[in-house]
C-alpha positions as CSV (number, residue, x, y, z in Angstrom):
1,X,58.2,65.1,177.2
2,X,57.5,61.9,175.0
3,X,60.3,60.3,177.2
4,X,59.2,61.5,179.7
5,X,55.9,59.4,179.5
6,X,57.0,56.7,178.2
7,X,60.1,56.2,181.3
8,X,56.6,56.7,183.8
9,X,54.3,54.4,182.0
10,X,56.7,51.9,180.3
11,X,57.1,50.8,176.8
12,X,54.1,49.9,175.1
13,X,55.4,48.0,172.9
14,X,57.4,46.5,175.6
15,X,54.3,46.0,177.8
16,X,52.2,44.4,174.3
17,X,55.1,41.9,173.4
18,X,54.9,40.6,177.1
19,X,50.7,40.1,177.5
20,X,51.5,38.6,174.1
21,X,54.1,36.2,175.4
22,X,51.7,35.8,178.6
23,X,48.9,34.9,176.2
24,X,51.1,32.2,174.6
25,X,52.4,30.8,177.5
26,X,49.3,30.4,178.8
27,X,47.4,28.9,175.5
28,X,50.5,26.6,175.9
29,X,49.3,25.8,179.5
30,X,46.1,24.9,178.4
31,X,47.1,22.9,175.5
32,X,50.1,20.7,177.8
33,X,46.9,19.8,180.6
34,X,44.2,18.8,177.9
35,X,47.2,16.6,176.5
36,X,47.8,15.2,179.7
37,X,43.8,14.9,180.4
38,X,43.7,13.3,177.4
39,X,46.2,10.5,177.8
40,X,44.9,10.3,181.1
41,X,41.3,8.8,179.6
42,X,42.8,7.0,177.0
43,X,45.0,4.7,179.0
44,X,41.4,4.0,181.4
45,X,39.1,2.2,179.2
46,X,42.0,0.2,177.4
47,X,42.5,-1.4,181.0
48,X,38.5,-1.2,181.1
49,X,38.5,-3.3,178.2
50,X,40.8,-5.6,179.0
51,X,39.4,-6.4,182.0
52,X,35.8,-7.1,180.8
53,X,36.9,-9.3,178.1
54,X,39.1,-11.5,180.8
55,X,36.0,-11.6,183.0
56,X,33.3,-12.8,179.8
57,X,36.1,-15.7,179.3
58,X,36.1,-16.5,182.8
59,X,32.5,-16.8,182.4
60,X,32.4,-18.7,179.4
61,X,35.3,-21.4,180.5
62,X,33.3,-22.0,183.4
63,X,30.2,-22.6,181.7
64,X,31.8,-25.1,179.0
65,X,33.4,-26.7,181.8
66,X,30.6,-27.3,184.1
67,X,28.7,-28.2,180.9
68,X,31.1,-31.3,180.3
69,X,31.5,-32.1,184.2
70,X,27.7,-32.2,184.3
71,X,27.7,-35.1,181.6
């Protein structure tokens, strides 16, 4: 009878090991896309930065040099 069941509804411990390995595949999931969400930010306000400093000395060369033109 007992293997009777358990040929009609499975293994249970079969069917627990595999949500488990579900579960950690998909906490793996998770964990690979915030990495990659992560890096993804990160690499933006570098170039962000970069590009505002290159700007202010733009700014500020052409303010010294029309200062010493103007004299």
């Amino acid at each position: 009878m007992a293997n009777k069941k358990k040929n009609r509804y499975g293994n249970p411990q079969k069917n627990i090991e595999a949500q488990k390995a579900a579960e950690a595949a998909k906490l793996a999931k998770e964990v690979d896309r915030a990495m990659v969400q992560q890096q993804k930010t990160t690499d933006k306000p570098m170039l962000m930065r970069i590009i505002v400093i290159a700007v202010a000395a733009v700014m500020i060369l052409g303010v010294v040099v029309g200062a010493v033109f103007r004299y």
